[in-house]
C-alpha positions as CSV (number, residue, x, y, z in Angstrom):
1,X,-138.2,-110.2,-172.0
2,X,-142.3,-110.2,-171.2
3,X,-143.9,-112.8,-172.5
4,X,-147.7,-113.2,-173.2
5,X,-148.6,-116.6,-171.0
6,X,-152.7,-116.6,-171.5
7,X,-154.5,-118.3,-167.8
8,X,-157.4,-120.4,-168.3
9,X,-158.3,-120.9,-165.2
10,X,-160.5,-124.5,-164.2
11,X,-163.5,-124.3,-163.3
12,X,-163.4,-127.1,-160.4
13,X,-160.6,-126.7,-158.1
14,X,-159.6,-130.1,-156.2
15,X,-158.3,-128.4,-153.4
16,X,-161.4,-128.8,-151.4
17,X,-160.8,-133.0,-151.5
18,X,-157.0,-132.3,-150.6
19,X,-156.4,-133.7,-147.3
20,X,-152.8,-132.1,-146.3
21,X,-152.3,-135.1,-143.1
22,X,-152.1,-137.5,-145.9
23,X,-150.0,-136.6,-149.2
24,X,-148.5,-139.6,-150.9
25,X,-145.7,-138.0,-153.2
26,X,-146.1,-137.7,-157.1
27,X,-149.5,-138.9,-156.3
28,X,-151.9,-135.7,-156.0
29,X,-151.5,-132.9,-157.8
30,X,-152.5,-128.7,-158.6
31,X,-155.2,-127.6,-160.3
32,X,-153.3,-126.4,-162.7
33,X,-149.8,-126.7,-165.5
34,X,-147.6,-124.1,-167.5
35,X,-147.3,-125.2,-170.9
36,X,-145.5,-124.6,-174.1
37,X,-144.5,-125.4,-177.4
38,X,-141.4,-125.2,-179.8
39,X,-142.3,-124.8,-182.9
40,X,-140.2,-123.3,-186.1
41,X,-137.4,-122.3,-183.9
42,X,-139.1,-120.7,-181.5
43,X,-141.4,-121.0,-178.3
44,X,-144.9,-120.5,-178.7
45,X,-148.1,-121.0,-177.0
46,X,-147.6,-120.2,-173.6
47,X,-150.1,-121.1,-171.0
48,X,-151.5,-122.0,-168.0
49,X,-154.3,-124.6,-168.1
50,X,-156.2,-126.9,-165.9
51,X,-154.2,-130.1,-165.1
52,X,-155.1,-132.8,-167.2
53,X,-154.0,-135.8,-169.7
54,X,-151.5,-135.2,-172.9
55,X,-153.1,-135.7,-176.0
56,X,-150.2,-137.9,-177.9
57,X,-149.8,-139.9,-181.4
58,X,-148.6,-143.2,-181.0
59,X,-145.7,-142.0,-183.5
60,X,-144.6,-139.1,-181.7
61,X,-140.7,-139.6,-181.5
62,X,-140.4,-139.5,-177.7
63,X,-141.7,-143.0,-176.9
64,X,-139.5,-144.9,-179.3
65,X,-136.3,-142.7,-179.1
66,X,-136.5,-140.9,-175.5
67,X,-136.2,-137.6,-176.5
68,X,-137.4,-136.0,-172.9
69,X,-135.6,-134.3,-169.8
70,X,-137.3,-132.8,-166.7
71,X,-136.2,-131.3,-163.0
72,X,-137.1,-131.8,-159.5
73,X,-137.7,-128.5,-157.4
74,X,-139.9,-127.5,-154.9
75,X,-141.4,-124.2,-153.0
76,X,-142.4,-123.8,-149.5
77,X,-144.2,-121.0,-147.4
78,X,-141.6,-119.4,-145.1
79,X,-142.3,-119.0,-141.2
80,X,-144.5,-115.5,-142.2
81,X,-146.5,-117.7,-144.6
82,X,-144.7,-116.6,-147.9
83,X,-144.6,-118.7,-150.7
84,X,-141.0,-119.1,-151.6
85,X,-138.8,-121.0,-154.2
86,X,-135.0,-122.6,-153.5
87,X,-132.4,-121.5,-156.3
88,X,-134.5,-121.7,-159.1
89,X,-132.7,-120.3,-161.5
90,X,-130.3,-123.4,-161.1
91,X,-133.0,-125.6,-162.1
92,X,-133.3,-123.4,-165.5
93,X,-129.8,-124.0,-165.9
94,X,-129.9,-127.6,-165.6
95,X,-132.8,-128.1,-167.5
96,X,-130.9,-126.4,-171.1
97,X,-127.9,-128.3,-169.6
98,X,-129.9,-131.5,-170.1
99,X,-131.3,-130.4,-173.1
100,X,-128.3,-129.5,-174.8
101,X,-126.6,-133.2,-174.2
102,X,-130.3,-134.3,-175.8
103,X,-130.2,-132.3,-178.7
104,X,-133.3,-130.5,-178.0
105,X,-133.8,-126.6,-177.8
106,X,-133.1,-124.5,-174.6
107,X,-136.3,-122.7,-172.9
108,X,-135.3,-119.2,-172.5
109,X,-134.8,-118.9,-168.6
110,X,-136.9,-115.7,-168.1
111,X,-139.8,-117.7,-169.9
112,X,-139.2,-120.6,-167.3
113,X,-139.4,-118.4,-165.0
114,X,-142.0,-116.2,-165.5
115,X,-144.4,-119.6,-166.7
116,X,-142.9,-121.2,-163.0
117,X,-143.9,-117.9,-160.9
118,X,-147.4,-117.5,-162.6
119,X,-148.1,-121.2,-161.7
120,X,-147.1,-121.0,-158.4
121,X,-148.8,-118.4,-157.5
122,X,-152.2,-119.0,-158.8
123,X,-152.2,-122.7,-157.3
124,X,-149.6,-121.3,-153.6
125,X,-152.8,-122.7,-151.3
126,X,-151.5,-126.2,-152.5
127,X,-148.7,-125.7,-150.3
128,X,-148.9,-127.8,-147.2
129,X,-147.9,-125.6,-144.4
130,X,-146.7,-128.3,-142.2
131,X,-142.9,-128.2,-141.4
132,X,-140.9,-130.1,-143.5
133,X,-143.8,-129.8,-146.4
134,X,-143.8,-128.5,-149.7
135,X,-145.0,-127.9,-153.4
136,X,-143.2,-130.0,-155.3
137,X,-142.2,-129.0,-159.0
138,X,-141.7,-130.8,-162.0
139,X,-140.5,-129.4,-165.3
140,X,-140.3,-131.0,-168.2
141,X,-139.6,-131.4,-171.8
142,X,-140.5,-133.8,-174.6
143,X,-140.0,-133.9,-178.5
144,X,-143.5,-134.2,-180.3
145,X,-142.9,-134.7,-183.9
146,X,-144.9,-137.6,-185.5
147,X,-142.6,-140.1,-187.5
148,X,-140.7,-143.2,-186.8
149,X,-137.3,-142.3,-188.0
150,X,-134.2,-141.5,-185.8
151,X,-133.9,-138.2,-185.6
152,X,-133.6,-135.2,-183.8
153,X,-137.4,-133.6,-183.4
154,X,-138.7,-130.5,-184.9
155,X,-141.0,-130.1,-182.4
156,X,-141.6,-129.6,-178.8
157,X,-143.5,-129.2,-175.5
158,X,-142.5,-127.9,-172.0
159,X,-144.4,-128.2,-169.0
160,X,-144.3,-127.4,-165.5
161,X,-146.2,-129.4,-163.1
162,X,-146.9,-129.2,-159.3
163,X,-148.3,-131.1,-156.3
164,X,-148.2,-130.8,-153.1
165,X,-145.9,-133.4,-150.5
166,X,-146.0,-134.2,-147.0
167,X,-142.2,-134.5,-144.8
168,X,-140.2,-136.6,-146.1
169,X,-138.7,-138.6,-143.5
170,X,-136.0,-140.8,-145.1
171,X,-134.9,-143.7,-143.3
172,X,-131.3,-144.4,-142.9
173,X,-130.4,-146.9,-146.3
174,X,-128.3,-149.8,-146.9
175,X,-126.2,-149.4,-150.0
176,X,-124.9,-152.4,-152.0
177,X,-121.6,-151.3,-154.6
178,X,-122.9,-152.4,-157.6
179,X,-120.2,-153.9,-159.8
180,X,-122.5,-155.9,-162.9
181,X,-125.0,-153.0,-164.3
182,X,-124.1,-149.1,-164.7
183,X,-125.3,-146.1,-163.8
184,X,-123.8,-143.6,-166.3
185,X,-120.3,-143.5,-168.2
186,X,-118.1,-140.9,-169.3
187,X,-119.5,-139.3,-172.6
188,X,-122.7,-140.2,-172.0
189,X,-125.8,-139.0,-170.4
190,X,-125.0,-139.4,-166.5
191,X,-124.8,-135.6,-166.2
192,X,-128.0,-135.1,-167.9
193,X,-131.7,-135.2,-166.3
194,X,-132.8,-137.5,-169.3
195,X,-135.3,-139.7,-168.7
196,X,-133.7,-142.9,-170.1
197,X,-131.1,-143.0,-167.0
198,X,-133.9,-143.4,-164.7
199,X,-135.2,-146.3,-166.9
200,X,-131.8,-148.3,-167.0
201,X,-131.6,-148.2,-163.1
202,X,-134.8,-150.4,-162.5
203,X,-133.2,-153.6,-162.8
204,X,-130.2,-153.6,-160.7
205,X,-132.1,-151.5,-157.8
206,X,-134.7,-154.5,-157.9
207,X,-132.2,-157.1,-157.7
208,X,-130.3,-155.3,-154.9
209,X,-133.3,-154.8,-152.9
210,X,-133.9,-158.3,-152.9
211,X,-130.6,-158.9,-151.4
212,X,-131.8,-156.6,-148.4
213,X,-130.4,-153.5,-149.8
214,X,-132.3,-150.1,-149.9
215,X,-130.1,-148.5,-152.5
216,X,-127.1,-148.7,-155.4
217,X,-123.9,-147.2,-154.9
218,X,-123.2,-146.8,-158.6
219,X,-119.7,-147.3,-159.7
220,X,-117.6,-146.1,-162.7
221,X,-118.5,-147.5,-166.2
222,X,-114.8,-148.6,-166.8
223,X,-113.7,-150.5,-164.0
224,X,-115.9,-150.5,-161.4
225,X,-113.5,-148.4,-159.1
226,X,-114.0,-145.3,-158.3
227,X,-117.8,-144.7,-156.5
228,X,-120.3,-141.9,-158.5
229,X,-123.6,-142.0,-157.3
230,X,-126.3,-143.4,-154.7
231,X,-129.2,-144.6,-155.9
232,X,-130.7,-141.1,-157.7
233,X,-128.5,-138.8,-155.3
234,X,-125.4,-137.7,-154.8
235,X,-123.5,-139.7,-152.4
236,X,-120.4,-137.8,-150.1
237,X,-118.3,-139.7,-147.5
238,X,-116.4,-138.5,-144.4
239,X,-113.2,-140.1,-144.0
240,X,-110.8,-138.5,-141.1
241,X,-113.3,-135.4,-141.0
242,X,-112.8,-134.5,-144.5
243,X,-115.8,-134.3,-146.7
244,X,-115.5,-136.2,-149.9
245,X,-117.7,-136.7,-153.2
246,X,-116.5,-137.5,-156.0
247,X,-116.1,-135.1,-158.6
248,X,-118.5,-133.9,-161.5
249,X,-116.8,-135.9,-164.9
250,X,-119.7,-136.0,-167.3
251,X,-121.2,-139.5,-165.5
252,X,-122.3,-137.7,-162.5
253,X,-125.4,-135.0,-162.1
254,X,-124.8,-132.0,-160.5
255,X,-126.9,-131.9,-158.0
256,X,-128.6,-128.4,-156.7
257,X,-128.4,-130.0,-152.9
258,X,-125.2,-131.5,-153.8
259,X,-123.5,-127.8,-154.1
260,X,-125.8,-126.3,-151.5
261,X,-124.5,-128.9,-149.0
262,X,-120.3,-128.1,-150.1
263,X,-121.0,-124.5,-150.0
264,X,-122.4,-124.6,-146.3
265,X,-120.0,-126.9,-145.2
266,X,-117.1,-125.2,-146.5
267,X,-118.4,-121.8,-145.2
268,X,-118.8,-123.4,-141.4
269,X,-115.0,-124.4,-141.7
270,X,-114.8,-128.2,-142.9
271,X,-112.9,-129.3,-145.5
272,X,-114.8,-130.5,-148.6
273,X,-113.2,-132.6,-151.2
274,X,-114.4,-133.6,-154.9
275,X,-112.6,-136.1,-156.6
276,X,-112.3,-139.2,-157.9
277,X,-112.7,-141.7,-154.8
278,X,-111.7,-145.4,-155.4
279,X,-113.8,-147.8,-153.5
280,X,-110.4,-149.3,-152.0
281,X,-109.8,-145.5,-150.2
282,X,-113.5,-145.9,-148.5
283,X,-112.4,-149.6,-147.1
284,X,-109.6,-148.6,-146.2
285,X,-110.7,-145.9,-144.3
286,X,-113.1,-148.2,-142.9
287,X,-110.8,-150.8,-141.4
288,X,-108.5,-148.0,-139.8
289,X,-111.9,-146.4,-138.2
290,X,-111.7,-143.6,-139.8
291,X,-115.0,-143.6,-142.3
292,X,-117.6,-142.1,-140.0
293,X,-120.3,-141.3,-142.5
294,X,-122.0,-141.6,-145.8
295,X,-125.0,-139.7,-146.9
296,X,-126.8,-138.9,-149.9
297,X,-128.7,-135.8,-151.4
298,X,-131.0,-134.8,-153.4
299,X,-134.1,-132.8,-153.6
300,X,-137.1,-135.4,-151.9
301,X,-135.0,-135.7,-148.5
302,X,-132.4,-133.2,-148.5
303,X,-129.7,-135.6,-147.0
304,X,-130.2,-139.5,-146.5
305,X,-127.9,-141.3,-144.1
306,X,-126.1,-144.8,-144.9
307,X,-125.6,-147.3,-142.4
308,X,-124.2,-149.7,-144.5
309,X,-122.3,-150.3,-147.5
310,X,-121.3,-153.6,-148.7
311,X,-118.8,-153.9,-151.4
312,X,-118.1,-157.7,-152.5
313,X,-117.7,-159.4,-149.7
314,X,-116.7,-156.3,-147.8
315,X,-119.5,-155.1,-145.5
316,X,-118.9,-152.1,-144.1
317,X,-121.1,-151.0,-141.2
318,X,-120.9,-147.2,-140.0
319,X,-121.3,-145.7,-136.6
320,X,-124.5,-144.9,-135.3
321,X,-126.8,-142.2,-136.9
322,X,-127.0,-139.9,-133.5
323,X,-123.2,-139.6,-134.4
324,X,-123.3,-138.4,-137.8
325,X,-123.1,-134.7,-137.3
326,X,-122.0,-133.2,-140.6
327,X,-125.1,-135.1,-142.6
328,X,-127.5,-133.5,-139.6
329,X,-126.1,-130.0,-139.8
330,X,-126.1,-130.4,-143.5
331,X,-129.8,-130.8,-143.6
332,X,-130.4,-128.7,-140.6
333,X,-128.8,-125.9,-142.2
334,X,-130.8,-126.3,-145.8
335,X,-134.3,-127.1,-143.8
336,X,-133.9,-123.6,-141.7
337,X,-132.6,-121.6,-144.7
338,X,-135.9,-122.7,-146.8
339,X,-137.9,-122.6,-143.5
340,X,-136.5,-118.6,-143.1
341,X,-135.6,-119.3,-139.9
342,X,-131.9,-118.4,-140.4
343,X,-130.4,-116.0,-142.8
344,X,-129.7,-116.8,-146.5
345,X,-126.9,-115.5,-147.1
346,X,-125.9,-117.2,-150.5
347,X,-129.9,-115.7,-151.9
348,X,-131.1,-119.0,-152.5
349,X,-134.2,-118.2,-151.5
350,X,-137.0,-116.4,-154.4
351,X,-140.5,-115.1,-153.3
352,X,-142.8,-116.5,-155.0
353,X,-143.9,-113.1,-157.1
354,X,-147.5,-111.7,-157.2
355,X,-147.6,-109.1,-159.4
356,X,-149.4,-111.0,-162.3
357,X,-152.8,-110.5,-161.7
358,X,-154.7,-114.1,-162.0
Protein backbone atom coordinates (compact mmCIF):
# COMPACT_ATOMS: atom_id res chain seq x y z
CA UNK A 1 0.00 0.00 0.00
CA UNK A 2 1.32 3.79 -0.93
CA UNK A 3 0.75 6.07 1.45
CA UNK A 4 0.66 9.94 1.20
CA UNK A 5 3.55 11.06 3.97
CA UNK A 6 3.58 15.12 3.23
CA UNK A 7 7.73 16.57 3.82
CA UNK A 8 8.06 19.78 5.33
CA UNK A 9 11.32 20.22 5.12
CA UNK A 10 13.24 22.85 8.00
CA UNK A 11 14.46 25.57 6.98
CA UNK A 12 17.80 25.48 9.19
CA UNK A 13 19.61 22.39 8.94
CA UNK A 14 22.04 21.64 12.15
CA UNK A 15 24.30 19.63 10.23
CA UNK A 16 26.68 22.38 9.64
CA UNK A 17 27.40 22.59 13.78
CA UNK A 18 27.58 18.63 13.73
CA UNK A 19 31.02 17.72 14.61
CA UNK A 20 31.18 13.78 13.61
CA UNK A 21 34.85 13.30 16.07
CA UNK A 22 32.62 13.96 18.88
CA UNK A 23 29.01 12.36 19.08
CA UNK A 24 27.80 11.61 22.52
CA UNK A 25 24.85 9.07 21.94
CA UNK A 26 21.07 9.95 22.32
CA UNK A 27 22.51 13.37 22.60
CA UNK A 28 22.49 15.08 19.06
CA UNK A 29 20.08 14.52 16.73
CA UNK A 30 18.61 14.88 12.65
CA UNK A 31 17.07 17.66 11.32
CA UNK A 32 14.25 15.92 10.94
CA UNK A 33 11.09 13.08 12.47
CA UNK A 34 8.39 10.76 10.74
CA UNK A 35 5.24 11.25 12.49
CA UNK A 36 1.83 9.86 12.76
CA UNK A 37 -1.34 9.53 14.31
CA UNK A 38 -4.15 6.90 15.22
CA UNK A 39 -7.09 8.21 15.15
CA UNK A 40 -10.76 6.38 14.71
CA UNK A 41 -9.21 3.21 13.97
CA UNK A 42 -6.93 4.16 11.65
CA UNK A 43 -3.55 5.97 10.90
CA UNK A 44 -3.60 9.32 9.79
CA UNK A 45 -1.47 12.25 9.29
CA UNK A 46 1.69 11.03 8.06
CA UNK A 47 4.68 13.27 7.94
CA UNK A 48 7.94 14.28 8.04
CA UNK A 49 8.75 17.48 9.94
CA UNK A 50 11.52 19.39 11.41
CA UNK A 51 12.73 17.83 14.74
CA UNK A 52 11.40 19.53 17.61
CA UNK A 53 9.41 19.40 21.12
CA UNK A 54 5.91 17.34 21.63
CA UNK A 55 3.16 19.42 22.31
CA UNK A 56 1.45 17.29 25.35
CA UNK A 57 -1.66 17.80 27.95
CA UNK A 58 -0.74 17.17 31.32
CA UNK A 59 -3.74 14.52 31.23
CA UNK A 60 -2.72 12.68 28.32
CA UNK A 61 -2.88 9.00 29.54
CA UNK A 62 0.76 8.04 28.84
CA UNK A 63 2.33 9.78 31.77
CA UNK A 64 0.14 8.38 34.45
CA UNK A 65 -0.53 4.80 33.00
CA UNK A 66 2.62 4.11 30.52
CA UNK A 67 0.99 3.47 27.58
CA UNK A 68 4.26 3.77 25.18
CA UNK A 69 6.73 1.26 23.36
CA UNK A 70 9.69 2.10 21.00
CA UNK A 71 12.82 0.20 19.09
CA UNK A 72 16.46 0.63 18.79
CA UNK A 73 17.88 0.30 15.14
CA UNK A 74 20.33 1.87 13.33
CA UNK A 75 21.67 2.45 9.53
CA UNK A 76 25.12 2.85 8.32
CA UNK A 77 26.80 3.69 4.88
CA UNK A 78 28.47 0.53 3.45
CA UNK A 79 32.20 0.55 2.20
CA UNK A 80 30.83 2.22 -1.39
CA UNK A 81 29.20 4.99 0.71
CA UNK A 82 25.53 3.50 0.66
CA UNK A 83 23.16 4.25 3.12
CA UNK A 84 22.00 0.99 4.44
CA UNK A 85 19.55 -0.48 7.16
CA UNK A 86 20.07 -3.98 9.32
CA UNK A 87 16.86 -6.19 9.26
CA UNK A 88 14.40 -3.70 9.54
CA UNK A 89 11.57 -5.33 9.00
CA UNK A 90 12.26 -7.16 12.35
CA UNK A 91 12.10 -4.01 14.12
CA UNK A 92 8.44 -3.53 12.57
CA UNK A 93 7.68 -6.85 13.86
CA UNK A 94 8.70 -6.16 17.28
CA UNK A 95 7.41 -2.93 17.53
CA UNK A 96 3.31 -4.47 16.88
CA UNK A 97 4.80 -7.33 19.08
CA UNK A 98 5.16 -4.76 21.88
CA UNK A 99 2.17 -3.10 21.08
CA UNK A 100 -0.03 -5.91 21.04
CA UNK A 101 1.16 -7.01 24.84
CA UNK A 102 0.26 -2.96 25.49
CA UNK A 103 -2.99 -2.98 24.08
CA UNK A 104 -2.26 -0.39 21.56
CA UNK A 105 -2.85 -0.57 17.72
CA UNK A 106 -0.26 -2.10 15.30
CA UNK A 107 1.51 0.44 12.61
CA UNK A 108 0.99 -1.25 9.36
CA UNK A 109 4.63 -2.35 8.44
CA UNK A 110 4.75 -0.95 4.87
CA UNK A 111 3.73 2.51 6.52
CA UNK A 112 6.82 1.96 8.94
CA UNK A 113 8.61 1.47 6.43
CA UNK A 114 7.98 3.72 3.92
CA UNK A 115 7.79 6.80 6.85
CA UNK A 116 11.56 4.97 8.03
CA UNK A 117 13.10 5.03 4.35
CA UNK A 118 11.79 8.68 3.50
CA UNK A 119 13.46 9.85 6.78
CA UNK A 120 16.49 8.30 6.22
CA UNK A 121 17.08 9.36 3.25
CA UNK A 122 16.35 12.96 3.31
CA UNK A 123 18.61 13.38 6.64
CA UNK A 124 21.54 10.07 5.19
CA UNK A 125 24.47 13.05 5.49
CA UNK A 126 23.83 12.53 9.28
CA UNK A 127 25.55 9.32 8.98
CA UNK A 128 28.97 9.45 10.39
CA UNK A 129 31.11 7.67 8.02
CA UNK A 130 33.70 6.55 10.47
CA UNK A 131 33.94 2.72 11.02
CA UNK A 132 32.08 1.44 13.59
CA UNK A 133 29.55 4.66 13.26
CA UNK A 134 26.09 4.95 12.56
CA UNK A 135 22.51 6.63 12.41
CA UNK A 136 20.87 5.59 15.16
CA UNK A 137 16.96 5.02 15.07
CA UNK A 138 14.32 5.34 17.36
CA UNK A 139 10.67 4.42 16.87
CA UNK A 140 8.16 4.99 18.93
CA UNK A 141 4.74 4.92 20.08
CA UNK A 142 2.56 6.68 22.74
CA UNK A 143 -1.24 6.84 23.59
CA UNK A 144 -2.48 10.53 23.52
CA UNK A 145 -5.91 10.68 24.80
CA UNK A 146 -6.68 13.37 27.43
CA UNK A 147 -8.40 11.80 30.66
CA UNK A 148 -7.29 10.46 33.91
CA UNK A 149 -9.12 7.19 33.98
CA UNK A 150 -7.49 3.62 33.46
CA UNK A 151 -8.02 2.73 30.26
CA UNK A 152 -6.97 1.65 27.10
CA UNK A 153 -6.43 4.99 24.73
CA UNK A 154 -8.36 5.97 21.76
CA UNK A 155 -5.71 7.81 20.51
CA UNK A 156 -2.18 7.63 19.21
CA UNK A 157 1.11 8.98 17.88
CA UNK A 158 4.12 7.22 16.24
CA UNK A 159 7.31 8.57 15.63
CA UNK A 160 10.63 7.84 14.20
CA UNK A 161 13.58 9.65 15.34
CA UNK A 162 17.26 9.65 14.32
CA UNK A 163 20.78 10.83 15.32
CA UNK A 164 23.77 10.18 14.55
CA UNK A 165 26.54 7.96 16.99
CA UNK A 166 30.13 7.71 17.11
CA UNK A 167 31.90 3.63 17.80
CA UNK A 168 30.75 2.31 20.43
CA UNK A 169 33.55 0.74 22.19
CA UNK A 170 32.15 -1.20 25.20
CA UNK A 171 34.30 -2.07 27.90
CA UNK A 172 34.39 -5.49 29.17
CA UNK A 173 31.48 -5.37 32.40
CA UNK A 174 31.26 -6.92 35.64
CA UNK A 175 27.84 -8.51 36.24
CA UNK A 176 26.44 -8.92 39.81
CA UNK A 177 23.19 -11.90 39.80
CA UNK A 178 20.72 -10.00 41.20
CA UNK A 179 18.59 -11.97 43.53
CA UNK A 180 16.22 -8.94 45.54
CA UNK A 181 14.56 -6.73 42.57
CA UNK A 182 13.29 -8.23 38.98
CA UNK A 183 13.69 -7.68 35.75
CA UNK A 184 10.62 -9.23 34.03
CA UNK A 185 8.27 -12.27 35.00
CA UNK A 186 6.37 -14.71 33.12
CA UNK A 187 3.06 -13.12 31.92
CA UNK A 188 4.22 -9.99 31.98
CA UNK A 189 5.91 -7.38 29.98
CA UNK A 190 9.70 -8.69 29.80
CA UNK A 191 9.14 -9.63 26.14
CA UNK A 192 7.83 -6.37 25.26
CA UNK A 193 9.84 -3.01 24.38
CA UNK A 194 7.54 -1.06 26.96
CA UNK A 195 8.84 1.70 28.38
CA UNK A 196 8.01 0.87 32.06
CA UNK A 197 10.68 -2.11 32.19
CA UNK A 198 13.32 0.28 31.56
CA UNK A 199 12.00 2.46 34.49
CA UNK A 200 11.85 -0.53 37.08
CA UNK A 201 15.61 -1.40 36.32
CA UNK A 202 17.02 2.02 37.75
CA UNK A 203 17.22 1.13 41.22
CA UNK A 204 18.82 -2.13 41.44
CA UNK A 205 21.50 -1.18 38.51
CA UNK A 206 22.34 1.85 40.88
CA UNK A 207 22.75 -0.09 43.88
CA UNK A 208 24.88 -2.71 42.00
CA UNK A 209 27.02 -0.22 40.57
CA UNK A 210 27.86 0.94 43.83
CA UNK A 211 29.00 -2.40 44.86
CA UNK A 212 31.60 -2.08 41.80
CA UNK A 213 29.39 -3.77 39.35
CA UNK A 214 28.91 -2.51 35.72
CA UNK A 215 25.75 -4.49 35.05
CA UNK A 216 22.66 -6.89 36.38
CA UNK A 217 22.44 -10.30 35.46
CA UNK A 218 18.61 -10.50 35.88
CA UNK A 219 17.26 -13.59 37.24
CA UNK A 220 13.77 -15.35 37.02
CA UNK A 221 10.83 -13.73 38.87
CA UNK A 222 9.98 -16.97 40.77
CA UNK A 223 13.01 -18.26 42.30
CA UNK A 224 15.82 -16.45 41.42
CA UNK A 225 17.30 -19.59 39.47
CA UNK A 226 17.50 -19.76 36.19
CA UNK A 227 19.53 -16.46 34.56
CA UNK A 228 17.37 -14.15 31.75
CA UNK A 229 18.93 -11.12 30.91
CA UNK A 230 22.15 -8.70 31.35
CA UNK A 231 21.57 -5.46 32.07
CA UNK A 232 19.30 -4.33 28.78
CA UNK A 233 20.89 -7.23 26.54
CA UNK A 234 20.77 -10.52 25.95
CA UNK A 235 23.21 -12.43 27.94
CA UNK A 236 24.69 -16.12 26.32
CA UNK A 237 27.32 -18.24 28.01
CA UNK A 238 29.90 -20.82 26.74
CA UNK A 239 30.21 -23.66 28.83
CA UNK A 240 32.44 -26.76 27.23
CA UNK A 241 32.17 -24.83 23.80
CA UNK A 242 28.50 -24.93 23.63
CA UNK A 243 26.69 -21.74 23.18
CA UNK A 244 23.99 -21.20 25.65
CA UNK A 245 21.18 -18.40 26.29
CA UNK A 246 18.39 -19.02 27.85
CA UNK A 247 15.40 -19.35 26.00
CA UNK A 248 12.59 -16.83 24.95
CA UNK A 249 9.49 -17.60 27.74
CA UNK A 250 7.56 -14.35 27.77
CA UNK A 251 10.22 -12.56 30.48
CA UNK A 252 12.87 -12.31 27.99
CA UNK A 253 13.08 -9.77 24.73
CA UNK A 254 13.95 -11.12 21.67
CA UNK A 255 16.64 -9.58 20.64
CA UNK A 256 17.43 -8.65 16.75
CA UNK A 257 21.42 -9.23 17.65
CA UNK A 258 20.45 -11.94 19.89
CA UNK A 259 19.20 -14.14 16.66
CA UNK A 260 21.62 -12.56 14.34
CA UNK A 261 24.44 -13.83 16.64
CA UNK A 262 22.67 -17.81 16.90
CA UNK A 263 22.16 -17.85 13.27
CA UNK A 264 25.96 -17.04 12.47
CA UNK A 265 27.20 -19.09 14.98
CA UNK A 266 25.24 -22.05 14.09
CA UNK A 267 25.93 -21.58 10.34
CA UNK A 268 30.01 -21.52 11.21
CA UNK A 269 29.45 -25.02 12.99
CA UNK A 270 29.06 -24.35 16.89
CA UNK A 271 26.49 -25.63 18.76
CA UNK A 272 23.95 -23.04 20.04
CA UNK A 273 21.71 -23.86 22.85
CA UNK A 274 18.41 -21.85 24.22
CA UNK A 275 17.13 -22.94 27.34
CA UNK A 276 16.42 -22.46 30.59
CA UNK A 277 19.99 -22.14 32.39
CA UNK A 278 20.02 -22.39 36.28
CA UNK A 279 22.66 -20.27 37.80
CA UNK A 280 23.98 -23.54 39.65
CA UNK A 281 24.87 -25.06 35.82
CA UNK A 282 27.10 -21.64 35.14
CA UNK A 283 29.01 -22.31 38.71
CA UNK A 284 29.37 -25.36 38.11
CA UNK A 285 30.77 -25.04 34.93
CA UNK A 286 32.95 -22.58 36.44
CA UNK A 287 34.61 -24.55 39.13
CA UNK A 288 35.34 -27.62 36.59
CA UNK A 289 36.98 -24.75 34.13
CA UNK A 290 34.81 -25.20 31.78
CA UNK A 291 32.76 -21.55 31.58
CA UNK A 292 35.10 -19.71 29.20
CA UNK A 293 32.82 -16.85 28.29
CA UNK A 294 29.90 -14.56 28.82
CA UNK A 295 28.77 -11.79 26.56
CA UNK A 296 25.90 -9.75 26.06
CA UNK A 297 24.10 -8.21 22.94
CA UNK A 298 22.22 -5.81 21.88
CA UNK A 299 21.97 -3.11 19.38
CA UNK A 300 24.53 -0.01 20.91
CA UNK A 301 27.62 -2.56 21.07
CA UNK A 302 26.82 -5.52 19.16
CA UNK A 303 28.43 -7.95 21.79
CA UNK A 304 29.74 -6.81 25.28
CA UNK A 305 32.14 -9.19 27.06
CA UNK A 306 31.88 -10.17 30.92
CA UNK A 307 34.80 -10.61 33.02
CA UNK A 308 33.01 -11.22 35.93
CA UNK A 309 30.01 -12.54 37.51
CA UNK A 310 29.38 -12.69 41.10
CA UNK A 311 26.52 -14.68 42.33
CA UNK A 312 26.11 -14.55 46.38
CA UNK A 313 29.16 -15.08 47.56
CA UNK A 314 30.21 -16.89 44.43
CA UNK A 315 32.63 -14.72 42.31
CA UNK A 316 33.27 -16.11 39.27
CA UNK A 317 36.17 -14.62 37.31
CA UNK A 318 36.51 -15.62 33.43
CA UNK A 319 39.57 -16.03 31.25
CA UNK A 320 41.05 -13.25 29.66
CA UNK A 321 39.24 -11.26 26.88
CA UNK A 322 42.04 -12.01 24.03
CA UNK A 323 40.70 -15.59 24.70
CA UNK A 324 37.13 -15.10 24.12
CA UNK A 325 36.89 -16.05 20.49
CA UNK A 326 33.18 -16.87 19.87
CA UNK A 327 32.05 -13.22 21.34
CA UNK A 328 34.93 -11.63 18.83
CA UNK A 329 33.84 -13.54 15.83
CA UNK A 330 30.27 -12.88 16.83
CA UNK A 331 30.72 -9.15 16.51
CA UNK A 332 33.31 -9.48 13.85
CA UNK A 333 30.96 -11.24 11.74
CA UNK A 334 27.81 -8.63 12.34
CA UNK A 335 30.34 -5.47 12.08
CA UNK A 336 31.61 -6.73 8.42
CA UNK A 337 28.16 -7.88 7.25
CA UNK A 338 26.75 -4.20 8.02
CA UNK A 339 30.20 -2.76 6.93
CA UNK A 340 29.57 -4.89 3.36
CA UNK A 341 32.70 -6.17 3.63
CA UNK A 342 31.59 -9.82 3.56
CA UNK A 343 28.57 -11.28 1.95
CA UNK A 344 25.06 -11.22 3.49
CA UNK A 345 23.85 -14.08 2.90
CA UNK A 346 20.78 -14.21 5.41
CA UNK A 347 19.63 -10.41 3.35
CA UNK A 348 19.88 -8.54 6.43
CA UNK A 349 21.03 -5.85 4.87
CA UNK A 350 18.25 -2.94 3.13
CA UNK A 351 19.42 0.02 0.91
CA UNK A 352 18.32 2.83 2.15
CA UNK A 353 15.73 3.60 -1.01
CA UNK A 354 15.81 6.94 -3.03
CA UNK A 355 13.17 6.88 -5.16
CA UNK A 356 10.93 9.42 -3.16
CA UNK A 357 11.92 12.58 -4.47
CA UNK A 358 12.57 15.12 -1.27
Amino acid sequence: MKYKININKTQNSRLGQLDFDNIPFGRTFSDHMFVADYINGEWTNAAIVPFGPIQMNPTNVTLHYGQAVFEGMKAMKNKNGTPVFYRPEDHARRINFSAERLCMPTIPEDLFLEGLHMLVNLDQDWIPQKEGSSLYIRPFMYATEECLGVKISDTYKFIIITGPAGPYYAHPVKLLAETEYVRAAVGGVGAAKAAGNYAGSLLPAKKAKEQGYDQILWMDAKEFKYVQEVGTMNVFFVIDNVVITPELNGAILAGVTRNSVITLLKQKGYTVVEKALDIAEVVAAHKNGTLTEIFGTGTAAVVTNVTELKYGDTVMKLPPIETHKIAALAKSEITKIRAGEIPDTNNWMVPVRSTVSV
